[in-house]
C-alpha positions in Angstrom: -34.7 -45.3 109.4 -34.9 -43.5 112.7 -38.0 -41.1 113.7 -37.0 -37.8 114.7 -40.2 -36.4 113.7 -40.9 -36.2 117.7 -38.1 -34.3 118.6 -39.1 -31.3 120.5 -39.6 -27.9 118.3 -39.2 -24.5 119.8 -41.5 -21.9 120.0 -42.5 -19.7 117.5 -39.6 -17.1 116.9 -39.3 -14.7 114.3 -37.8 -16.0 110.8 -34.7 -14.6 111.4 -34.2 -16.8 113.7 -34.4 -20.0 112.5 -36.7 -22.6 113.9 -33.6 -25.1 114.6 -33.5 -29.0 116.1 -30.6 -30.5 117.4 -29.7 -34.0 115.9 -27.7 -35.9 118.6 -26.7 -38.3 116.2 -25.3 -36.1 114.1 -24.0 -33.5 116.5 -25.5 -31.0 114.7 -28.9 -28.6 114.2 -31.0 -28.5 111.4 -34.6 -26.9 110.6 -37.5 -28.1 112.1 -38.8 -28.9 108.7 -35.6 -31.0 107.6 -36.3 -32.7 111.0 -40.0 -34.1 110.4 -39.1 -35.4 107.2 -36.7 -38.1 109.3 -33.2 -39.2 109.8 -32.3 -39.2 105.8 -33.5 -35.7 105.3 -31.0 -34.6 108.2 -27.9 -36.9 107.0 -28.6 -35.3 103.5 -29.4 -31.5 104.2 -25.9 -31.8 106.6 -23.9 -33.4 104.1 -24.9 -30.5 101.7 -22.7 -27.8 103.7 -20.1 -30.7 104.7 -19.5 -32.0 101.4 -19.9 -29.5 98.9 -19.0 -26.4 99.7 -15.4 -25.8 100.4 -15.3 -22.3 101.0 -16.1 -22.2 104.5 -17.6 -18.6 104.0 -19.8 -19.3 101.1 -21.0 -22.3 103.4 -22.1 -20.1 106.4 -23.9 -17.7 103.9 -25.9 -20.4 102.2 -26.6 -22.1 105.9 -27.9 -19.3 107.1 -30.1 -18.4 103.7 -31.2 -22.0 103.6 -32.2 -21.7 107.5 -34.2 -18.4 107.0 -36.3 -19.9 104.1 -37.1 -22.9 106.5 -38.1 -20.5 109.1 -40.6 -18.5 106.8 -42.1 -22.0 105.1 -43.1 -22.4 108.7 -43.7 -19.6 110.1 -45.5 -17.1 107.3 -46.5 -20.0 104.8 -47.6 -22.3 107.4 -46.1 -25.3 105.7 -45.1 -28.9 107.8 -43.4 -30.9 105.2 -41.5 -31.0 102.1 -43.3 -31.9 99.7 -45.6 -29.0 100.5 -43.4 -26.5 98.9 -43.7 -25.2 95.6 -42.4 -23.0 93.4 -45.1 -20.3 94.4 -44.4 -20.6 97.2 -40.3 -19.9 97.2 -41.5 -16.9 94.2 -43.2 -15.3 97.1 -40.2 -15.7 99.3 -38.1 -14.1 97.0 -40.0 -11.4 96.3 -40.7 -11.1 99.9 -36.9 -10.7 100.3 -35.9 -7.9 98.3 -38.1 -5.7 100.5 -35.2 -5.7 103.1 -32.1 -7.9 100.6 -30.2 -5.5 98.0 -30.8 -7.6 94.4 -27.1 -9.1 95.1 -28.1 -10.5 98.4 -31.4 -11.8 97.0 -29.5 -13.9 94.2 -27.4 -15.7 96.5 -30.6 -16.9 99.0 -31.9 -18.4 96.2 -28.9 -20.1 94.6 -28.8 -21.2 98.0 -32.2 -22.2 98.2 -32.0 -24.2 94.4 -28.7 -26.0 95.2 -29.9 -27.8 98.7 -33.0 -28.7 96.8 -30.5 -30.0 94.0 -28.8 -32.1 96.6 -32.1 -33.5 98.0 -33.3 -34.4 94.6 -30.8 -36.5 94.4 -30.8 -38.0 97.6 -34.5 -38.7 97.2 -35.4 -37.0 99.8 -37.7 -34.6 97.4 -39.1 -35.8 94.1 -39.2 -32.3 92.6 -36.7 -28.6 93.5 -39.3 -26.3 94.0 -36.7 -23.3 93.0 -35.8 -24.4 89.9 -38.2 -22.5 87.9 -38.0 -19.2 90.3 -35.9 -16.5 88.4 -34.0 -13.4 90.4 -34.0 -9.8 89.9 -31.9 -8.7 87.6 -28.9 -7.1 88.5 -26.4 -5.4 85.7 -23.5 -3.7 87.7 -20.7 -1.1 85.6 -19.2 0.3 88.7 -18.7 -1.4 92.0 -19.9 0.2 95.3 -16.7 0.0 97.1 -16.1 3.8 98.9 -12.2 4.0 97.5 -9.5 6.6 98.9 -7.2 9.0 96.9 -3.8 8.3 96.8 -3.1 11.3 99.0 -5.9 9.9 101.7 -4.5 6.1 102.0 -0.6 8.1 102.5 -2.1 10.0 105.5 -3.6 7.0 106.5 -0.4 5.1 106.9 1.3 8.0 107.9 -1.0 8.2 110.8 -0.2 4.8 112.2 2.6 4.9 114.9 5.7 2.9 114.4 6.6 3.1 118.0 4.5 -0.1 118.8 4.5 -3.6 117.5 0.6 -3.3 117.1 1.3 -0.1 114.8 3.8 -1.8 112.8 1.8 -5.1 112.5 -1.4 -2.6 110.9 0.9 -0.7 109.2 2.3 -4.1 107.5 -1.4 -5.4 107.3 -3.1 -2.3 105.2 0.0 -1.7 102.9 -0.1 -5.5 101.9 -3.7 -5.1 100.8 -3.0 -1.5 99.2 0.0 -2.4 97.4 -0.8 -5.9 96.5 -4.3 -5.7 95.8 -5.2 -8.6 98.5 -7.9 -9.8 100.1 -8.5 -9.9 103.6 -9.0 -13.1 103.7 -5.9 -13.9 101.5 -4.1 -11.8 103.7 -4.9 -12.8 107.1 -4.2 -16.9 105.8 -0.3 -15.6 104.7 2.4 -17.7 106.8 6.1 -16.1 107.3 7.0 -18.5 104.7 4.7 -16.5 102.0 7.0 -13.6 102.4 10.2 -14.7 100.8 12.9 -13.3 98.2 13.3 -14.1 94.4 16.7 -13.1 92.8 16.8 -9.0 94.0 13.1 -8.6 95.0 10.7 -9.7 97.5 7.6 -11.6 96.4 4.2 -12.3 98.2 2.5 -15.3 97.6 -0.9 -15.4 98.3 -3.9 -18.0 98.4 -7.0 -16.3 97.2 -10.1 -17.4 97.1 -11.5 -20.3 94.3 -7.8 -22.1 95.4 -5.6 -19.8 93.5 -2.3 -19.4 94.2 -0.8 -15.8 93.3 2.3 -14.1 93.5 3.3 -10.3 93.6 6.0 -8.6 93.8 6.4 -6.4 97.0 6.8 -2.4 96.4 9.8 -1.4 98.1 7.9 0.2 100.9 5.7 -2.5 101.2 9.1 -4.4 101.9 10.3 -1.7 104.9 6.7 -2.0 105.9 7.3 -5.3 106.4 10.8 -6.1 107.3 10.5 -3.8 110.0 7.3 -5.5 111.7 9.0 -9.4 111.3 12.1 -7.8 113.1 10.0 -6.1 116.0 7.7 -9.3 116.5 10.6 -11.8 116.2 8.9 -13.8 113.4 11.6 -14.4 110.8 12.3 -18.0 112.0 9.0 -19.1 112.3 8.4 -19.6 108.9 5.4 -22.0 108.9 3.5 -19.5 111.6 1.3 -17.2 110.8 2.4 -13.5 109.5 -0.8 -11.2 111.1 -1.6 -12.5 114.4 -3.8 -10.6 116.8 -2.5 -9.2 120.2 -3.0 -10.0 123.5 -5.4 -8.0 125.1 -3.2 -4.6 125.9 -0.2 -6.4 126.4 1.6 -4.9 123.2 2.7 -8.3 122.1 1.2 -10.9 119.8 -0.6 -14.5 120.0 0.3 -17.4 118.3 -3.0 -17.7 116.8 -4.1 -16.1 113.4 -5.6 -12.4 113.0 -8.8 -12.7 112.3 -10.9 -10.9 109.4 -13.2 -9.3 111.5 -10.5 -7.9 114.2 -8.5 -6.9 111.0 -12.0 -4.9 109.8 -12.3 -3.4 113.1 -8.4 -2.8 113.3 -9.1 -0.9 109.6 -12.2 1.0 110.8 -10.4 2.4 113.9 -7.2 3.3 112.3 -9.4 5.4 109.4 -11.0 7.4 112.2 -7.8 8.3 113.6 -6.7 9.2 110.4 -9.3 11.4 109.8 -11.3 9.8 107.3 -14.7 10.7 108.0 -16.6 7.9 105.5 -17.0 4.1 106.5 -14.5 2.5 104.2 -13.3 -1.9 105.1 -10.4 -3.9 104.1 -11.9 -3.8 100.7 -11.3 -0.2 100.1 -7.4 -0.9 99.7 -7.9 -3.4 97.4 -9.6 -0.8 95.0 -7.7 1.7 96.0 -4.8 0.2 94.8 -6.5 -1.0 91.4 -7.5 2.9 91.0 -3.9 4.4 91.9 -2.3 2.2 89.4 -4.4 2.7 86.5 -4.4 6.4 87.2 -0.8 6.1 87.0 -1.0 5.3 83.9 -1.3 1.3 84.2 -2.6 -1.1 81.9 -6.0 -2.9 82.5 -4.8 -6.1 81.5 -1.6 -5.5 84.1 -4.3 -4.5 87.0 -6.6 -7.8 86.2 -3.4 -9.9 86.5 -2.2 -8.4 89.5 -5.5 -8.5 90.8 -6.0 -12.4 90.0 -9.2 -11.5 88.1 -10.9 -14.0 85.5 -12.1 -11.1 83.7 -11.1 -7.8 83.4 -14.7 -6.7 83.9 -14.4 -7.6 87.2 -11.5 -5.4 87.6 -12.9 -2.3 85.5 -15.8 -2.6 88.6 -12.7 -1.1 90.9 -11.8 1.2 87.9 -12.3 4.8 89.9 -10.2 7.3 88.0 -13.7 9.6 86.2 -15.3 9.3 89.7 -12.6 9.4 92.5 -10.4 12.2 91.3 -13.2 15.0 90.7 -10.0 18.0 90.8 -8.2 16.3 86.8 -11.5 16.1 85.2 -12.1 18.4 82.6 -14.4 21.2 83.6 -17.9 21.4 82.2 -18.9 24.2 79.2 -21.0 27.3 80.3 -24.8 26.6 79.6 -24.4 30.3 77.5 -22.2 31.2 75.7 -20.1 28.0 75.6 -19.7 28.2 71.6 -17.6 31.4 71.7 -15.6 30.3 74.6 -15.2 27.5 73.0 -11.4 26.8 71.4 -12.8 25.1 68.6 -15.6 27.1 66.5 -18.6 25.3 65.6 -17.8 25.5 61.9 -14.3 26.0 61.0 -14.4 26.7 57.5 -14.2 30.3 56.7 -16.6 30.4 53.9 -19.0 28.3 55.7 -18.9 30.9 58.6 -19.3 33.6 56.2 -22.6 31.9 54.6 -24.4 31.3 58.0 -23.4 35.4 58.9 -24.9 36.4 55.7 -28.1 34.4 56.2 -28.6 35.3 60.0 -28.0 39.3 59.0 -31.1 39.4 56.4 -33.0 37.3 58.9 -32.6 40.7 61.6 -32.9 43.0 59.1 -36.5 42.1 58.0 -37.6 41.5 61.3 -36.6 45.0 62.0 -39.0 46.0 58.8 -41.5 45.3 60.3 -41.2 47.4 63.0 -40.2 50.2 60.9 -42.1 49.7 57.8 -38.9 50.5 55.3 -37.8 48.3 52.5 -35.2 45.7 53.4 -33.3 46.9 50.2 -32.6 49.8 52.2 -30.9 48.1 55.4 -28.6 46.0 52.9 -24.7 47.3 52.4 
């Protein structure tokens, strides 16, 4: 086993930064305390991310969670090894964390944090995983925190975008796939031309979304103008096994070979909102709920929208549920604080003889309160 124990470690820096070492035998960095714990601990904290984690974004969330705990056990706890870590020690980390982590965010550092101890467990580079005893913060969510548009906001928005340009009709394309098929972003920028294709009268999309599911959905017929009209301005029918959303060159006007990215496609999104004149940060995300939303106010089933949707559960899909909270104009107005009851179409006792009882009651009730103001004999007040 090699020594890398010597290799040099960079100045102090704040934790989020990472305190990193660069392992030329591995062509790769890892934390200064992975490092000191020799050539093993590096081969096995690496292999970790590499072997896995296939989903490359859940990998670069957990690297950098994984780094920033690193970074505090030397840094703030002042720890040099290991074995020096307990679970005290990653409780106070957590509960460190949700000072500046929403509950969500502070769940997945420390799923990171207990898996890459799971994986050195078992490469015996630890005896113990410090995090396995460490609990989270509870987090119960009903509805999801995705801002969502009306169906009268996400039509101006596509209204807005100009057709007059192959960049326009390449957004246009982009935001109506994810509106009208409730996609992902990062299904959608993966489609190929190929993934656009026609079954018996109708077009479908197939999509790859995330967990290696493969879904199909049919297209909405102006999801298919949408996007007829941008494959015949970019000249991409015949290059089936290309990408579909590819980014521009610079100000050009025409497009790359290369894949759209997610982040140019959340800028693209952000911009074309502004335009629009949607004042509210909204992200690719918005059309997916948007979507769900629109089509159960419609009138659409919850079991349709979780299929359509490509949800396990359809509790998932009640989080993009918006039709009490969205459309504020159809909900039924509130009662008057006074006087609601005789405003009210429906009398708060509906027989007649009840009603007559409780008038009966409430009339001797005034009269002999006004006796004793006037000091007569209630026999005299009664009809």
């Amino acid at each position: 086993m090699n020594d890398i124990s010597s290799t040099t470690v960079p100045a102090r820096q704040k934790p989020d930064h990472p305190l990193l070492v660069r392992i030329e035998s591995h062509r790769a960095t890892v934390p200064v305390l992975i490092a000191r714990n020799g050539e093993n601990a590096a081969r096995r904290f690496l292999e970790f991310f590499a072997a896995t984690i296939r989903n490359k974004n859940t990998r670069a969330a957990y690297y950098l969670a994984v780094n920033r705990f690193f970074a505090w056990c030397e840094l703030d706890a002042q720890l040099h090894d290991l074995v020096d870590i307990e679970p005290l020690h990653v409780a106070a980390y957590i509960e460190g964390l949700q000072n500046t982590y929403e509950k969500p965010s502070v769940k997945q550092h420390l799923a990171a944090i207990r898996m890459c101890f799971d994986w050195l467990v078992t490469g015996h580079v630890v005896a113990t995983n410090p995090a396995h005893a460490v609990r989270g913060p509870k987090h119960v969510v009903k509805r999801g925190k995705t801002p969502v548009l009306t169906a009268e906001q996400a039509r101006q928005l596509l209204d807005s975008i100009p057709t007059d340009t192959l960049i326009g009709l390449r957004d246009k394309a982009l935001i109506s796939v994810m509106c009208y098929a409730f996609a992902r972003i990062g299904a959608v920028v993966a489609m190929r031309v190929e993934d656009y294709y026609p079954e018996g009268k109708r077009w479908w999309l197939r999509l790859h979304e995330k967990g290696g599911k493969r879904h199909e959905m049919p297209c909405h017929h102006k999801l298919e103008a949408y996007l007829d009209a941008y494959l015949e301005a970019a000249g991409l029918c015949d290059d089936k096994r290309g990408p579909l959303f590819r980014p521009a060159l610079r100000k050009t006007g025409t497009l790359s070979e290369k894949r759209l990215s997610r982040v140019d496609a959340w800028r693209m999104v952000g911009k074309r909102a502004l335009a629009a004149g949607i004042i509210f940060p909204i992200g690719c995300h918005t059309f997916r709920a948007t979507g769900i939303t629109a089509y159960l106010e419609e009138g659409g089933s919850l079991e349709n929208a979780q299929a359509m949707a490509a949800h396990e559960s359809p509790r998932t899909t009640k989080l993009y549920d918006r039709t009490n909270c969205v459309f504020q104009s159809k909900l039924p107005p509130k009662p008057l604080e006074c006087g609601h009851l005789i405003r009210s179409k429906k009398p708060p006792y509906r027989s007649v003889a009840t009603r007559e009882v409780y008038f009966y009651s409430i009339s001797l009730v005034v009269v002999k309160f006004a006796c004793c103001f006037l000091s007569e004999s209630p026999s005299n007040f009664i009809l």
